[in-house]
Wavefront OBJ file of the C-alpha trace (Angstrom):
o trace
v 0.000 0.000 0.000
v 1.588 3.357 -1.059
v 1.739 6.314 0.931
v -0.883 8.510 -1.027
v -3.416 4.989 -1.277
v -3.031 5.013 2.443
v -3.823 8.559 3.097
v -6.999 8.303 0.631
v -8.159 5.261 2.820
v -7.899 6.540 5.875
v -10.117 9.379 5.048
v -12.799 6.692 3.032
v -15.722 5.586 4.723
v -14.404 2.213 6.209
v -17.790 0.323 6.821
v -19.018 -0.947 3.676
v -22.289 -2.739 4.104
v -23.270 -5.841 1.400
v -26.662 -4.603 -0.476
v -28.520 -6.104 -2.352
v -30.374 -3.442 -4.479
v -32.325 -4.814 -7.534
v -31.316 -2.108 -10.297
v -33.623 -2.264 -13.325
v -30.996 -1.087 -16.053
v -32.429 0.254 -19.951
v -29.747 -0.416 -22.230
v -29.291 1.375 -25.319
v -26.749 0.628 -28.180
v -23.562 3.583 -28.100
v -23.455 5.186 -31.878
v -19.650 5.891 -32.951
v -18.935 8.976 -34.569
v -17.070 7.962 -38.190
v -13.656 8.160 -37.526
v -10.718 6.210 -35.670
v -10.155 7.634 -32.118
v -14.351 7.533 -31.378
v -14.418 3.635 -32.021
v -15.327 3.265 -35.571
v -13.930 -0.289 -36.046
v -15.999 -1.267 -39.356
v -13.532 -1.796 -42.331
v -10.620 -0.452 -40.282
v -7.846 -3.047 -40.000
v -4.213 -1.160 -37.798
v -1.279 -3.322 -36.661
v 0.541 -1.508 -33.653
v 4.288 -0.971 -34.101
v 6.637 -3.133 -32.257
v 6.869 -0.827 -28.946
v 3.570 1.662 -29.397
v 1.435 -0.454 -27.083
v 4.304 -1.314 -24.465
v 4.901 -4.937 -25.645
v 7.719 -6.587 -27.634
v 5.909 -7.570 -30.607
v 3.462 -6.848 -33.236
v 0.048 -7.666 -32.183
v -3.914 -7.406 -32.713
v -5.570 -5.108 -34.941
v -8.689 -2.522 -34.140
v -10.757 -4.860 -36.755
v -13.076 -6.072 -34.111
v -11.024 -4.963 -31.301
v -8.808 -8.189 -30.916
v -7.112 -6.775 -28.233
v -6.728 -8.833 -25.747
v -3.714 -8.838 -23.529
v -4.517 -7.621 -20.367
v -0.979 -5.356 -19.929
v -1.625 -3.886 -23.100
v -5.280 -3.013 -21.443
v -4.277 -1.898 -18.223
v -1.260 0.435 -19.830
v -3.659 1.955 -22.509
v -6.558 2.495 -19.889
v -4.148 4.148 -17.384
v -2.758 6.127 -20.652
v -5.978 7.399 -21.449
v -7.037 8.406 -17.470
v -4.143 10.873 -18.036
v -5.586 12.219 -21.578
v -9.290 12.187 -21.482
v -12.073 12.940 -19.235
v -13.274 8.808 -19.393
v -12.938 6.558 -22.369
v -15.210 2.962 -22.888
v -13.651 -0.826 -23.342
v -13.250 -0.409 -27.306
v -11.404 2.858 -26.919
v -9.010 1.012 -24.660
v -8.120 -1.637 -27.022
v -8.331 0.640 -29.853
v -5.523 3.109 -28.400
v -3.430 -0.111 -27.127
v -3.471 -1.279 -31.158
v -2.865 2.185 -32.375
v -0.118 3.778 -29.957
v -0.246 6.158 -27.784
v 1.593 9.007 -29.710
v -0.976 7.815 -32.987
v -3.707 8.729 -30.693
v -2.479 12.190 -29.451
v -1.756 13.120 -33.453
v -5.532 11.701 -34.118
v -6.676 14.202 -31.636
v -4.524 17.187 -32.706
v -6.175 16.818 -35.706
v -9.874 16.521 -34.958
v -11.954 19.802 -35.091
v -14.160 20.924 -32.092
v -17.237 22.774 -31.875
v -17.354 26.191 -29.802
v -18.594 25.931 -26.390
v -20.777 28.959 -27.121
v -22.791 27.276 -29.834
v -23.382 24.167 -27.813
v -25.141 26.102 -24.855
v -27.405 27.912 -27.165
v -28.696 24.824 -28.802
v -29.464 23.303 -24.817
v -30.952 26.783 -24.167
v -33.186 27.190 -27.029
v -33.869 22.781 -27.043
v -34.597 22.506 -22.832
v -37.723 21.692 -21.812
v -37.231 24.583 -18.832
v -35.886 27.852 -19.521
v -32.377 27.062 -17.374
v -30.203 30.311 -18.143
v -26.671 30.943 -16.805
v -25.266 28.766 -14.371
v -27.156 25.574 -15.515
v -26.887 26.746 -18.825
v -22.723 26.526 -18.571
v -22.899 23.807 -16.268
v -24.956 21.168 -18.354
v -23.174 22.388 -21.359
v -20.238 21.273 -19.506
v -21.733 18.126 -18.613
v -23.199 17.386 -22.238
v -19.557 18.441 -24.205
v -17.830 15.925 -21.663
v -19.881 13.172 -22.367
v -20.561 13.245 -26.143
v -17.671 15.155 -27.873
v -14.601 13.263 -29.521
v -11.871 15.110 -29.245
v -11.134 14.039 -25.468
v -7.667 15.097 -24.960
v -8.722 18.728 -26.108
v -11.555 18.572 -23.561
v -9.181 17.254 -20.902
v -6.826 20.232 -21.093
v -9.040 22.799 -21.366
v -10.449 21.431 -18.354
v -7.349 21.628 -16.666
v -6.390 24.841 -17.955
v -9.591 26.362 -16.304
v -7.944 25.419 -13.279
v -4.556 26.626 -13.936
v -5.954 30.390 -16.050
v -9.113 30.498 -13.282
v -12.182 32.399 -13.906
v -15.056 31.595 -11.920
v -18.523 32.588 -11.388
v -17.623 31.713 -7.430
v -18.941 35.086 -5.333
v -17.663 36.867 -8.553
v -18.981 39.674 -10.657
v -20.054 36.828 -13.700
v -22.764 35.060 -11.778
v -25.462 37.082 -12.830
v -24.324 36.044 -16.768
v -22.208 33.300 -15.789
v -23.756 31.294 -18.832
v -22.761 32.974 -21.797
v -19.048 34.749 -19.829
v -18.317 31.539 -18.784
v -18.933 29.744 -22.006
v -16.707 32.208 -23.900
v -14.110 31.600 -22.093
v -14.007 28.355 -21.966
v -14.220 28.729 -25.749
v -10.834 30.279 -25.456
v -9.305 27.545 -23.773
v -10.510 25.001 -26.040
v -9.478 27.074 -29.129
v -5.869 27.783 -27.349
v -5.092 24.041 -26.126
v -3.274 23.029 -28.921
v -2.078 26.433 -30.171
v 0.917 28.305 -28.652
v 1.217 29.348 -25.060
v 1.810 33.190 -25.861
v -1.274 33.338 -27.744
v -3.255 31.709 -24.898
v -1.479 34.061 -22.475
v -2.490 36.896 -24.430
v -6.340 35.451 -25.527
v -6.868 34.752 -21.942
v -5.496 38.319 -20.540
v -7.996 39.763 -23.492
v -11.057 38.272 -22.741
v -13.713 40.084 -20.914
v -14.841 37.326 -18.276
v -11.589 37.302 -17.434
v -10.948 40.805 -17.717
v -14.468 41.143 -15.235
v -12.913 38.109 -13.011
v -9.437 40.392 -12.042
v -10.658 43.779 -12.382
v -8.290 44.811 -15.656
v -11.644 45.398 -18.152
v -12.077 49.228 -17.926
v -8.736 50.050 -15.452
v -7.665 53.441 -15.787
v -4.448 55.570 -15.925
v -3.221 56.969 -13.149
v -5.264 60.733 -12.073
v -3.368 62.084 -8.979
v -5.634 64.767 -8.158
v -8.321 62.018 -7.976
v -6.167 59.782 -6.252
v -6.949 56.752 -8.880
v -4.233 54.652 -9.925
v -3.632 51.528 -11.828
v -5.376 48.162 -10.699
v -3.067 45.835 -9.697
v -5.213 42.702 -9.487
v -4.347 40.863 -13.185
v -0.377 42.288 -12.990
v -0.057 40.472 -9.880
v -1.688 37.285 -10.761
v -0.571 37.241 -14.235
v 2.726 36.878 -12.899
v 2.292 34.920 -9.900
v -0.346 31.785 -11.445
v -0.383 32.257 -15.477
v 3.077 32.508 -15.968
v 6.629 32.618 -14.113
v 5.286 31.434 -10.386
v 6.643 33.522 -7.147
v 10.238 31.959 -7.453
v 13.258 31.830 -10.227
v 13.290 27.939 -11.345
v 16.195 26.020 -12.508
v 14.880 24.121 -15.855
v 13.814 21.389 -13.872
v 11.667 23.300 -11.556
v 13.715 23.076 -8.594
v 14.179 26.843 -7.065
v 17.147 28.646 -7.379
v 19.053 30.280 -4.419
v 21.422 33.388 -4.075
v 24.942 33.374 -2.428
v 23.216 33.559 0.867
v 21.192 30.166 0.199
v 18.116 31.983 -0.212
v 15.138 31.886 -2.742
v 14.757 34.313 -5.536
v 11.635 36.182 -5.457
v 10.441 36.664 -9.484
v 8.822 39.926 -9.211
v 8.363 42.902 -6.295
v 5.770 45.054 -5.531
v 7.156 47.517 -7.929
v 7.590 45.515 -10.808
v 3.493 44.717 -9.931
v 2.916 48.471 -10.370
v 4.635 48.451 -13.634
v 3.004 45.431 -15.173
v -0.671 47.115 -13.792
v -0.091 50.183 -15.878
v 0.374 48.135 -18.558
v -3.651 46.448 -18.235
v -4.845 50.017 -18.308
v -7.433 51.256 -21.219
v -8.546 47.884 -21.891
v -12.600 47.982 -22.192
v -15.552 46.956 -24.069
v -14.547 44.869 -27.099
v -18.115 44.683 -28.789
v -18.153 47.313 -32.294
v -20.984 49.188 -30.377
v -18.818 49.220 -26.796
v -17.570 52.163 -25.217
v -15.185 52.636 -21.996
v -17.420 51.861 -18.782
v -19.934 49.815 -20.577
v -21.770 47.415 -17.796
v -21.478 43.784 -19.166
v -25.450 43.455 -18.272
v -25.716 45.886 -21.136
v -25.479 43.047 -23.688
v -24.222 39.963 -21.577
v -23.827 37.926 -24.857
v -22.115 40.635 -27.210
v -19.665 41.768 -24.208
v -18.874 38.172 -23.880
v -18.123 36.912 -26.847
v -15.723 39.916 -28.384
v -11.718 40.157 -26.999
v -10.955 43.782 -24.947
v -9.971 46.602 -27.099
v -7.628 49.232 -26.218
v -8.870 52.826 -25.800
v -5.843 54.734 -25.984
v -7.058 57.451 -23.598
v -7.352 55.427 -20.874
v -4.061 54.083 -21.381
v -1.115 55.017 -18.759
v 1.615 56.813 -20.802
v 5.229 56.533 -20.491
v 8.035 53.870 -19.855
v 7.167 50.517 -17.812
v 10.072 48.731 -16.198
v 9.248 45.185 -16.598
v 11.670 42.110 -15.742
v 14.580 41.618 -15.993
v 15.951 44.981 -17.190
v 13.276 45.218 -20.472
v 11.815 48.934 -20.548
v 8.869 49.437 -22.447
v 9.488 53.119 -24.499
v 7.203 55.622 -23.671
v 5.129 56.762 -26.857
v 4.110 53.307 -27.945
v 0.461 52.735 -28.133
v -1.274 50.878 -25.445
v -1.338 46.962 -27.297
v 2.086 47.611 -28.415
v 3.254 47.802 -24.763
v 0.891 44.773 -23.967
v 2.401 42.716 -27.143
v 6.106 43.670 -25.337
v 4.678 43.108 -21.422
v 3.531 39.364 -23.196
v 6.256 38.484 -24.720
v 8.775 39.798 -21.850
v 6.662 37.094 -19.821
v 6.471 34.561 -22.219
v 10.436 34.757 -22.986
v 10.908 34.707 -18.650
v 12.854 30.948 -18.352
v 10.706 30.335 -15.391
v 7.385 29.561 -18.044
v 8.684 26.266 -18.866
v 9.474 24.157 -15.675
v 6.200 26.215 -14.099
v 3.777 25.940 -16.508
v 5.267 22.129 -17.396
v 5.129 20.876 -13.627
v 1.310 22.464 -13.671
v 0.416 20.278 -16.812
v 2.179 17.225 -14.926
v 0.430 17.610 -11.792
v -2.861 17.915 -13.754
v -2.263 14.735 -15.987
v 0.013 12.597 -14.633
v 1.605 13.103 -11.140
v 1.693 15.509 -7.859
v 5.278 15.017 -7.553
v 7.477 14.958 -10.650
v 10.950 14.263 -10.476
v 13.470 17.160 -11.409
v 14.190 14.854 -14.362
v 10.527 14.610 -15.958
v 9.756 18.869 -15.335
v 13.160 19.295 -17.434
v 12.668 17.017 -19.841
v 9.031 19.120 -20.640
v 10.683 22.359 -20.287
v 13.005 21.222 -23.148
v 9.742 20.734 -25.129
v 8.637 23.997 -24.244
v 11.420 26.142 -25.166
v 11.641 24.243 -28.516
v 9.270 22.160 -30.536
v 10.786 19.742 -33.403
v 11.253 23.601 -35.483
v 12.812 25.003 -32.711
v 9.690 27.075 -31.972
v 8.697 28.136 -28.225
v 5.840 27.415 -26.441
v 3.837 25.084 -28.691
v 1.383 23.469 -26.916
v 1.319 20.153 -28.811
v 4.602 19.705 -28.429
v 4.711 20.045 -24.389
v 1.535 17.636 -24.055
v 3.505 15.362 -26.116
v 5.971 15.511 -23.552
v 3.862 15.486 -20.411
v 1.968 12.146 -21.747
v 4.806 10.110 -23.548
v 8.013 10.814 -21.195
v 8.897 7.433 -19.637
v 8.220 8.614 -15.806
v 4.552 9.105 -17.255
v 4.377 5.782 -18.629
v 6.327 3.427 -16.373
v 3.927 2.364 -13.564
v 4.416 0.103 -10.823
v 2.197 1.138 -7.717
v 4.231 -0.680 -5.434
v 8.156 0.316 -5.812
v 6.826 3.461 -7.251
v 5.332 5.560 -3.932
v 5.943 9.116 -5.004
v 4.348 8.800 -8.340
v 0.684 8.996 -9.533
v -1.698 11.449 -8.082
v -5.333 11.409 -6.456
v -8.323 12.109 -8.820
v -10.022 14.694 -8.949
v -13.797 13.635 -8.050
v -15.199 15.508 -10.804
v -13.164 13.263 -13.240
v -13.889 9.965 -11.449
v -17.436 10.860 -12.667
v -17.284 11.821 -15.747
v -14.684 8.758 -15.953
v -17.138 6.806 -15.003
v -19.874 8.037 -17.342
v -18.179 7.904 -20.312
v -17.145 4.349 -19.854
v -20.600 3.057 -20.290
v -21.698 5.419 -22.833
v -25.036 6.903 -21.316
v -27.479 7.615 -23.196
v -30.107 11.001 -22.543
v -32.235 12.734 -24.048
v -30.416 15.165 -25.393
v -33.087 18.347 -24.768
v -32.597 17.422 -20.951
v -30.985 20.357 -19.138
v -28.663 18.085 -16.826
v -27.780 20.507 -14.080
v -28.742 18.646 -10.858
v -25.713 16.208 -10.237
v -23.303 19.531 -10.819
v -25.116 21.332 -8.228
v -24.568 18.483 -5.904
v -21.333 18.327 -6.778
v -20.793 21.938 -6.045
v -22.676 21.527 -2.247
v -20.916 18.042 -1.663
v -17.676 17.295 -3.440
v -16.504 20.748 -3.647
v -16.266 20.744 -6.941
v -17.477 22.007 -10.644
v -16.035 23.403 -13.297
v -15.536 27.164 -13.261
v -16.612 27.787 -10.419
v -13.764 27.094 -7.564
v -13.688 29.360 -4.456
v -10.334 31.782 -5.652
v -8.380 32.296 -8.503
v -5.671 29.803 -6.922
v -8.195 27.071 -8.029
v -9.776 24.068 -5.747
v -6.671 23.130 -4.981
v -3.241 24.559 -4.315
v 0.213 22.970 -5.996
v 2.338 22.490 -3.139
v -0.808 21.593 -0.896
v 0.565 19.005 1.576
v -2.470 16.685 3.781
v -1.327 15.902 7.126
v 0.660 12.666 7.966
v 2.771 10.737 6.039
v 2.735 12.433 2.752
v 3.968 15.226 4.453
v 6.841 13.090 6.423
v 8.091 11.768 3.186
v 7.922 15.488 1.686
v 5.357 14.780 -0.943
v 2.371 16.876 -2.281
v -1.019 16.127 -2.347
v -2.779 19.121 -4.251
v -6.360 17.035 -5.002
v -5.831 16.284 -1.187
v -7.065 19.621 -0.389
v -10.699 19.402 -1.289
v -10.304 15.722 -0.024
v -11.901 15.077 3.608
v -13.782 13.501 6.153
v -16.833 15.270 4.390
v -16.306 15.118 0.844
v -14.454 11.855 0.941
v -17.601 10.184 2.651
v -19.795 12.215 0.663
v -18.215 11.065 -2.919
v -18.952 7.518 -1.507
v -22.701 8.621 -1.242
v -22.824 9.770 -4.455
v -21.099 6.732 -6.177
v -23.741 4.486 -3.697
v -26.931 6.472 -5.187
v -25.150 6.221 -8.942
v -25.425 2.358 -8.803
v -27.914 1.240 -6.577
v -30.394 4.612 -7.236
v -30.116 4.943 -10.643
v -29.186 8.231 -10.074
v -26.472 9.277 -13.008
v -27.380 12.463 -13.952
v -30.498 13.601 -12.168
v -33.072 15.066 -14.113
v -31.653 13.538 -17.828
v -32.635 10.033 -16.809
v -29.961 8.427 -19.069
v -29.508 4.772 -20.245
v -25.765 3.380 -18.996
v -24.916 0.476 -21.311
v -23.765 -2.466 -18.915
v -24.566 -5.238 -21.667
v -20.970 -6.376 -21.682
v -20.791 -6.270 -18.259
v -24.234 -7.927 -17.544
v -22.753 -11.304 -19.638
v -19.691 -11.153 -17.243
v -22.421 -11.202 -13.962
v -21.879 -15.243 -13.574
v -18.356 -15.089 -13.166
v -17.257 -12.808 -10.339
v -13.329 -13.327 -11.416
v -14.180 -12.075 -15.084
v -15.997 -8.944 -14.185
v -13.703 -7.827 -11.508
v -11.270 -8.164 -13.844
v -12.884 -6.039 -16.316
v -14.171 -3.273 -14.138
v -10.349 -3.733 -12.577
v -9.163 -2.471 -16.239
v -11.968 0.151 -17.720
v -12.349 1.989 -13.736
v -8.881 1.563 -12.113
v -6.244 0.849 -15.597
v -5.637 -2.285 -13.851
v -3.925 -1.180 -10.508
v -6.131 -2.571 -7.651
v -4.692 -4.635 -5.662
v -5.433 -7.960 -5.060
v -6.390 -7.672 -1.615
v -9.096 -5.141 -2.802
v -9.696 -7.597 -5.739
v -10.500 -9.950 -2.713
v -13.019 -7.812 -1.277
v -14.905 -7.197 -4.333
v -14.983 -11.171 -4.639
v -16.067 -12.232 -1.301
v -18.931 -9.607 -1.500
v -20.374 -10.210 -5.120
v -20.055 -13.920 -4.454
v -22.573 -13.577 -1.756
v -25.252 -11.965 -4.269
v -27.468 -14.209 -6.725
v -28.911 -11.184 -9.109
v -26.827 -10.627 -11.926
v -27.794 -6.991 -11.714
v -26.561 -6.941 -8.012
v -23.684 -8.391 -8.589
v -22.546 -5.706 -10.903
v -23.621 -3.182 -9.161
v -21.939 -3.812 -6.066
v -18.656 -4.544 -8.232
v -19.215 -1.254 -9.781
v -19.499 0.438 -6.368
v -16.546 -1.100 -4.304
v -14.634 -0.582 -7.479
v -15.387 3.236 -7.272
v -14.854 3.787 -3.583
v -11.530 1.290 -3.743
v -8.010 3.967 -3.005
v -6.515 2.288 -4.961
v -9.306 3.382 -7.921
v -9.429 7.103 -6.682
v -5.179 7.060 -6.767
v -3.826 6.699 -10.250
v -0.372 5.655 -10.267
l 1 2 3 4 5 6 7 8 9 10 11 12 13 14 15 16 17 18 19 20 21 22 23 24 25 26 27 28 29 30 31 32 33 34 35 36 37 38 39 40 41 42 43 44 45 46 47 48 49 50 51 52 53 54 55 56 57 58 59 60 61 62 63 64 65 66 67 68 69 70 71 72 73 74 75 76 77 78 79 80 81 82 83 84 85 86 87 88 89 90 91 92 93 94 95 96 97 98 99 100 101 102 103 104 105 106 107 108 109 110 111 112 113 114 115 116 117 118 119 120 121 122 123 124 125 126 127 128 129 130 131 132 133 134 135 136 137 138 139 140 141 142 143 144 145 146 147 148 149 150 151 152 153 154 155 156 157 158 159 160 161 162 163 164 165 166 167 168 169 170 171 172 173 174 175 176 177 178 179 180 181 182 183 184 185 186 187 188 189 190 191 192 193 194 195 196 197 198 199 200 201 202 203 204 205 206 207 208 209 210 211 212 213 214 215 216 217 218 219 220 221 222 223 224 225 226 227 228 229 230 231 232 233 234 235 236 237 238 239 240 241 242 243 244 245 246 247 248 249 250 251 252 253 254 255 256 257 258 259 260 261 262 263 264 265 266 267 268 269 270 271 272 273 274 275 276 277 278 279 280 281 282 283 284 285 286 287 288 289 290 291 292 293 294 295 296 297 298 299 300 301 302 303 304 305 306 307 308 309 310 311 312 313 314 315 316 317 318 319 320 321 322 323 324 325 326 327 328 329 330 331 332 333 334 335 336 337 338 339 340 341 342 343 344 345 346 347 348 349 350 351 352 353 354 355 356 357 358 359 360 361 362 363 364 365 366 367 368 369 370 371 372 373 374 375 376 377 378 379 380 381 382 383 384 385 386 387 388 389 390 391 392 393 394 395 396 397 398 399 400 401 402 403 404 405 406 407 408 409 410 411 412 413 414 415 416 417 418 419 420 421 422 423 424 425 426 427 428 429 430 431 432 433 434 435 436 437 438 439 440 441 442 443 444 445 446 447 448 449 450 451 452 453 454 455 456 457 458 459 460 461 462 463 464 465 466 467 468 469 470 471 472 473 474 475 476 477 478 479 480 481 482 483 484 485 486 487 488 489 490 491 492 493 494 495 496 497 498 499 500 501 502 503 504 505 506 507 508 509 510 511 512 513 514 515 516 517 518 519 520 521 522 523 524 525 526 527 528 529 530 531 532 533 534 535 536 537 538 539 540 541 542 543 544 545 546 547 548 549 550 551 552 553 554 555 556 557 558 559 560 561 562 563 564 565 566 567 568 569 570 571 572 573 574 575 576 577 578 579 580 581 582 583
């Protein structure tokens, strides 16, 4: 048992009761979308290179999904826990015939459609007029479940935790809908772009813009006694971009003669960077400087800042290290140099790198991994910086990220967050809703129990902090536990509520009354070994132990309904620490 399994168990509810609920299941058939990566087998016929699936040989195709070995499996369903929100059985032995780095170029390639368009169509379809919140929120829900291009969904996901905006106590609740949407659009557009145009597409948008108080901040009037807002300079700095501390490439901190750590930035250089974010307003063709965004909710949201020059704070800006902006530029041109004095800072690399780590793969990197992604952030095969595809790349195919062996290995792997062990869980048994449904409920209850829903954390420093450290022996053996922060004796026991009312209530996504496809499941009921085994390689990529496999056994041997017998698997599976860590 590893130290961050252990720490997850001991805040689990320990008592597990045998029921045996009788759960009337209506199983519908899962439509592929007609191309590769979505499980469109028919007439397809791939042979995986010698080494792209982690075996020694060349093996199965995706005609029919021969897949078979369970290695393979458990390697491509731990693969694609890192990439996607949830994946289904055929997608597993699809990737482990195709490769993993086949897969990622599949998904680089496939087209998206804008947030923004999707929550219109639920707006104007719903049976109830749900606006803002549940209008983002089942968007959210709905894009997770249904759209292909998983890995893009994945980071923007993530990158809404690491660029936060949130509706949270904020000035976008009242149109948190159509604000929230367009930015999310942003991050979708941006995740496989360049990370100085998402710097500066994020910095320009209005929700965000709204969120840190640079939309309509004005030059300095001393009579007044106004000056620059220093809200977005300091957080630009301090969570989008170079982090509090100079880094070494491999994200270790750097120390002066005295042994001490470098601070990036000061106050001052904050008071700089803030007149900098002055004279940005309204973006809309019809806006003008002070505009309220309740004006037009949907036009303010949906058009980039603008610069009105005479709201702009003249003159030279020191920025770092030693780069004075001239005065006499106009106001972007001293944004364009503020973004790319940022983007060239060496600290972007390891900080930004060991955020996409800790996201996808593990809370505690070695020195070794966060270099080896900073090299793929300062140059891409063309020796260009900052390219997104080439730094995911790096995050999902370095060999720390794909060597996995939960028992020699205790400082890798991280714990889930619970949102993703739902949607994980979802998307491997392809529900099936009606798609005018407004799906809202399960979010809310997410937000009141778990702590947790996109967009919407408590700060801008997200649900969770990056150095967050729980209590006990994580903290002995110097390790992080970020996810560990919104993980405790309430949410932990409340996650296993939810998961017991998911399989023995029916209760998937309240109000949508969806269909969860357990036929190949249901022909595994008779044999307990089989369907352990399966759930052991679609839920947890293979890496519960067989002491938990025990437990699953002795309790599902005890039942004599097929139905109950999955759906206890399904539950112990789900509440298991060694499900909710992923090594």
């Amino acid at each position: 048992m590893t130290v961050m399994n252990e720490t997850a168990l001991n805040l689990m509810n320990r008592t597990i009761t045998a029921l045996a609920v009788c759960l009337s299941l209506g199983l519908s058939s899962q439509t592929h979308l007609d191309f590769l990566g979505a499980g469109h087998d028919q007439g397809i016929r791939v042979l995986s290179s010698d080494d792209a699936a982690g075996v020694s040989s060349r093996y199965g195709t995706i005609d029919g999904f021969e897949i078979s070995d369970p290695v393979a499996l458990a390697d491509a369903s731990r693969f694609l826990a890192q990439a996607t929100l949830g994946y289904d059985y055929e997608t597993m032995q699809m990737v482990a015939a195709m490769g993993f780095e086949a897969w990622i170029e599949e998904q680089f390639s496939l087209p998206h459609q804008t947030f923004l368009s999707l929550g219109e169509y639920i707006a104007e379809t719903a049976a109830d007029d749900y606006l803002g919140i549940a209008e983002f929120r089942s968007t959210w829900l709905t894009y997770s479940l249904t759209t292909p291009d998983q890995l893009r969904q994945r980071l923007a996901y993530n990158l809404s935790e690491f660029f936060v905006v949130s509706g949270f106590g904020s000035d976008l609740f009242e149109d948190y809908g159509t604000l929230s949407g367009a930015y999310y659009d942003v991050l979708q557009r941006n995740a496989f772009g360049n990370y100085r145009e998402l710097l500066e597409d994020v910095s320009l948008n209005s929700s965000m813009g709204v969120y840190l108080s640079h939309m309509h901040n004005p030059k300095t009037d001393s009579i007044n006694n106004i000056h620059p807002d220093e809200n977005y300079a300091r957080e630009i700095m301090q969570l989008f971009s170079i982090g509090l501390y100079e880094l070494n490439p491999d994200g270790t901190r750097k120390l002066d003669v005295n042994g001490n750590e470098i601070p990036t930035y000061d106050n001052e250089d904050i008071r700089q960077f803030a007149k900098i974010f002055t004279g940005w307003g309204d973006g809309a063709p019809d806006g003008y400087w002070g505009r309220p965004q309740d004006e037009d909710p949907d036009i303010f949201a949906i058009y980039p800042m603008r610069m009105y020059e005479d709201y702009h704070e003249p003159g030279p800006k020191n920025l770092l290290n030693g780069l004075v902006v001239p005065a006499g530029q106009s106001g972007v041109q001293d944004f364009n140099d503020a973004l790319d004095n940022l983007f060239d800072h060496p600290n972007v690399g390891p900080f930004f790198g060991r955020a996409l780590i800790q996201f996808l793969v593990s809370s505690n990197p070695s020195p070794a991994y966060v270099q080896r992604v900073n090299d793929a952030f300062v140059a891409n095969a063309n020796g260009a910086r900052g390219d997104m595809q080439a730094l995911v790349s790096a995050v999902l195919l370095d060999p720390e990220a794909r060597t996995c062996n939960p028992e020699s290995q205790t400082q890798s792997g991280k714990l889930r967050e619970p949102l993703l062990r739902y949607t994980g869980f979802l998307r491997a048994f392809n529900p099936q809703w009606d798609q005018t449904d407004v799906i809202l409920d399960q979010m809310e209850l997410f937000s009141e129990q778990i702590g947790q829903v996109p967009m919407y954390s408590p700060t801008v420093f997200n649900f969770f902090l990056p150095d967050f450290q729980p209590q006990g022996d994580m903290t002995a053996a110097g390790l992080v536990g970020p996810v560990f922060q919104i993980h405790n004796s309430t949410t932990s026991v409340s996650f296993v509520n939810a998961v017991g009312a998911w399989h023995f209530d029916q209760e998937y996504i309240p109000g949508a009354n969806p269909y969860m496809d357990y036929s190949d499941e249901m022909t595994l009921a008779n044999d307990p070994i089989a369907l352990v085994e399966r759930l052991n390689l679609i839920l947890a990529c293979g890496q519960l132990s067989a002491r938990t496999e025990n437990i699953i056994l002795n309790a599902i041997s005890q039942l004599d309904d097929p139905e109950d017998r999955l759906n206890m698997a399904l539950y112990l599976t789900m509440i298991a620490p060694d499900y909710a860590v992923l090594k």
